[in-house]
C-alpha positions in Angstrom: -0.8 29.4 14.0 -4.7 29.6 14.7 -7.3 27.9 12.3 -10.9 28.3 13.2 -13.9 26.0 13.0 -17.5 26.0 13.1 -19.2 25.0 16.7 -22.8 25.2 17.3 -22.9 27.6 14.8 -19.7 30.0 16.3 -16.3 30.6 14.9 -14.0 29.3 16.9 -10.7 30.3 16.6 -7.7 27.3 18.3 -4.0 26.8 18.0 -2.7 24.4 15.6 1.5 23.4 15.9 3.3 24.0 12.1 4.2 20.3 12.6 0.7 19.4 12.0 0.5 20.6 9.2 0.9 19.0 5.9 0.7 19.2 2.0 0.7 15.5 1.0 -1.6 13.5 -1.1 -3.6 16.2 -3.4 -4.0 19.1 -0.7 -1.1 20.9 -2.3 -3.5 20.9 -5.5 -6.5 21.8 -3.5 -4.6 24.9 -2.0 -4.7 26.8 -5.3 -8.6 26.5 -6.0 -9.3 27.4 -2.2 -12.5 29.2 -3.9 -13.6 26.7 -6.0 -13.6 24.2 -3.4 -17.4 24.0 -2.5 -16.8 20.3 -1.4 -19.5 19.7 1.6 -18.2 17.1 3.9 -20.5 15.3 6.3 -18.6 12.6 7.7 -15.1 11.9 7.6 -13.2 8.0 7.6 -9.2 7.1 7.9 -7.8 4.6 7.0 -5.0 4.0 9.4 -1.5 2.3 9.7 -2.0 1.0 5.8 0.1 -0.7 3.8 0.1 -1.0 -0.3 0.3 -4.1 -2.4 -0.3 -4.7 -6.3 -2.1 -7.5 -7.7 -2.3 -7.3 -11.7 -4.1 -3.9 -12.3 -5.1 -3.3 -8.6 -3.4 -1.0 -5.9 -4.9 -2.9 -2.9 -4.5 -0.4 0.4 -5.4 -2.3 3.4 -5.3 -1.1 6.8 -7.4 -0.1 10.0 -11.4 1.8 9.4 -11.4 4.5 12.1 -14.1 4.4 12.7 -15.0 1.1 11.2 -18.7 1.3 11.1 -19.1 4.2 8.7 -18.0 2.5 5.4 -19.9 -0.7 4.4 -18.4 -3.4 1.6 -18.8 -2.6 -2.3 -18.7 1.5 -1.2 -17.1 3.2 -4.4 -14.4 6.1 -3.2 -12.9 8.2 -5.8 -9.2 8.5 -4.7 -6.9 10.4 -5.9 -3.7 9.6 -5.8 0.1 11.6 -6.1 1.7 9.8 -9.6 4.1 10.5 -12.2 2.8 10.7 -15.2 5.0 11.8 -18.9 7.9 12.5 -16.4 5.6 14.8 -13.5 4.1 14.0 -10.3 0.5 14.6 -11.0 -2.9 14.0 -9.3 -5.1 11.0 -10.9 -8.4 10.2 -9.4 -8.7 6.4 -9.2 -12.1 4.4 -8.7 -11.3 2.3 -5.1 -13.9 0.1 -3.7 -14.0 -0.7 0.3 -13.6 -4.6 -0.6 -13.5 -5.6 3.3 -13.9 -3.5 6.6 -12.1 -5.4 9.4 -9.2 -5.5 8.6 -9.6 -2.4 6.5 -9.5 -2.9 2.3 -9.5 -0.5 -0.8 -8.8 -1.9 -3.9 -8.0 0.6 -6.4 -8.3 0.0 -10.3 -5.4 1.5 -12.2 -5.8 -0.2 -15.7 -6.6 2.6 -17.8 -4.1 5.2 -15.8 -1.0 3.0 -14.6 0.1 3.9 -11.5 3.7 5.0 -10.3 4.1 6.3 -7.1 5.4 6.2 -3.7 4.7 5.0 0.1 4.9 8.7 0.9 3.0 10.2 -1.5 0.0 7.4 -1.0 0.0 9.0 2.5 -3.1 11.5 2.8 -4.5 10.4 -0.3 -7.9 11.3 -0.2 -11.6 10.6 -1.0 -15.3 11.2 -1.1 -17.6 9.0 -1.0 -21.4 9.2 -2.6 -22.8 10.3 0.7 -20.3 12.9 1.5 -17.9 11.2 3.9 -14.6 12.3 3.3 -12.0 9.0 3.4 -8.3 9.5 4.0 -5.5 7.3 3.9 -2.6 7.0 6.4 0.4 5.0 5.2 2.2 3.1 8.3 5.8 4.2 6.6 4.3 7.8 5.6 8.4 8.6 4.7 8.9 5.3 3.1 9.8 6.1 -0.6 9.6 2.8 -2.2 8.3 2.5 -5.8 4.6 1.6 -6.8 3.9 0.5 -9.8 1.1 -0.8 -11.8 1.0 -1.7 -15.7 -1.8 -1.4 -17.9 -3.7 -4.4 -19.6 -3.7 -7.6 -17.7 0.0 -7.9 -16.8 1.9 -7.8 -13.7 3.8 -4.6 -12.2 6.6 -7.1 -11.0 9.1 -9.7 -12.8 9.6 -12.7 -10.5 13.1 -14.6 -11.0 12.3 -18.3 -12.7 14.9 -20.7 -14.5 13.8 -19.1 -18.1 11.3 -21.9 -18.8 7.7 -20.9 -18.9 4.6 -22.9 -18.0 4.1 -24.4 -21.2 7.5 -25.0 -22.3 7.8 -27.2 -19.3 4.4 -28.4 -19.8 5.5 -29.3 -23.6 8.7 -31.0 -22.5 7.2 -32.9 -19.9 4.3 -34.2 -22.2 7.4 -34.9 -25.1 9.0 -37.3 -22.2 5.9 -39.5 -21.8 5.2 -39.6 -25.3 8.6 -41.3 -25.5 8.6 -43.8 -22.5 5.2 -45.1 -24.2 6.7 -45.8 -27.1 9.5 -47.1 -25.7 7.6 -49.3 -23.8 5.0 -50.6 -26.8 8.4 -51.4 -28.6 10.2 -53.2 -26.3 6.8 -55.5 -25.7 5.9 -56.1 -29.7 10.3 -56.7 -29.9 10.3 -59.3 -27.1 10.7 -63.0 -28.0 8.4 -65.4 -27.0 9.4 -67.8 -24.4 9.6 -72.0 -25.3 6.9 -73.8 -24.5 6.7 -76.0 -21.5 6.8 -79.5 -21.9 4.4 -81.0 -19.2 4.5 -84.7 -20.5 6.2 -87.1 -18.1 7.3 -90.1 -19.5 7.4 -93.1 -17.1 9.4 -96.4 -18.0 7.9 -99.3 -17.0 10.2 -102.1 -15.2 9.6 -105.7 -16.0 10.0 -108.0 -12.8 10.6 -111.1 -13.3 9.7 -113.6 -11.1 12.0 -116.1 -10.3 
């Protein structure tokens, strides 16, 4: 297969191996508006050997900038991202912002489109920033199909195991407890019975001697 490029203002025409190519992330989408596509691209960023966490509402991607001086902290990337949505893997665009770069960090909100994806289809997710520079991310498992999932609102995408008690019922009973030894302990004081005095007087008998 040959692809050609623009150099120094020449087509030039080079080979490209089928194994290179790809149609993860959104380009699968992007294929079937080829002429519609009037995207102009003036830098491009990747975000290398990344990994996916959640944290309430936010898809936090961190990995490796390369190159790691073309994004700067609080830059706003438009990503979109593979997800199923009403039962359909569908492309959602979700506002990221570079949060840190070194290491590497895109926090993605997802609270008013909850997100459900996979490692795999996270991989080649794609970008563009204000200023043109095209950001693409490159999952360190880019086969790995492991669930993502975020939920809307301000709750958590993930149950963690607990004995059944929340916060403040243990919080209640443990308040209940020490409202009951400080009773306990104002009763058994006002119950207690006072001790008899102490009789300090010393009486001394006084022995006549007679003289003989």
């Amino acid at each position: 297969m040959q692809v050609s490029k623009i150099q120094d203002g020449k087509e030039v025409y080079e080979s490209l191996d089928f194994a290179e190519v790809n149609f993860n992330g959104n380009s699968s989408q992007e294929s079937q508006n080829l002429q519609q596509n009037t995207k102009v691209v003036s830098d491009t960023v990747s975000l290398k050997n990344t990994e996916a966490s959640v944290e309430r509402t936010t898809l936090k991607l961190t990995g490796e900038f390369d190159p790691s001086n073309k994004l700067s902290t609080g830059t706003t990337i438009p990503l979109t991202i593979l997800t199923e949505k009403n039962g359909e893997n569908t492309n959602i665009e979700y506002e990221c912002t570079v949060k840190q770069t070194s290491p590497g960090e895109l926090d993605c909100d997802t609270s008013s489109n909850p997100l459900k994806t996979t490692v795999q289809n996270l991989h080649l997710s794609a970008g563009t920033t204000s200023d043109n520079t095209l950001v693409t991310v490159y999952m360190k498992d880019s086969t790995n199909t492991t669930q993502i999932t975020t939920t809307g609102g301000n709750r958590y995408s993930y149950n963690k195991s607990s004995s059944g008690l929340s916060g403040g019922a243990i919080a209640g009973i443990v308040i209940a407890c020490v409202a009951v030894l400080l009773a306990a302990s104002i009763a058994a004081i006002m119950l207690r019975k006072p001790a008899p005095p102490i009789d300090n007087t010393t009486v001394v008998g006084l022995k006549t001697v007679e003289n003989i």
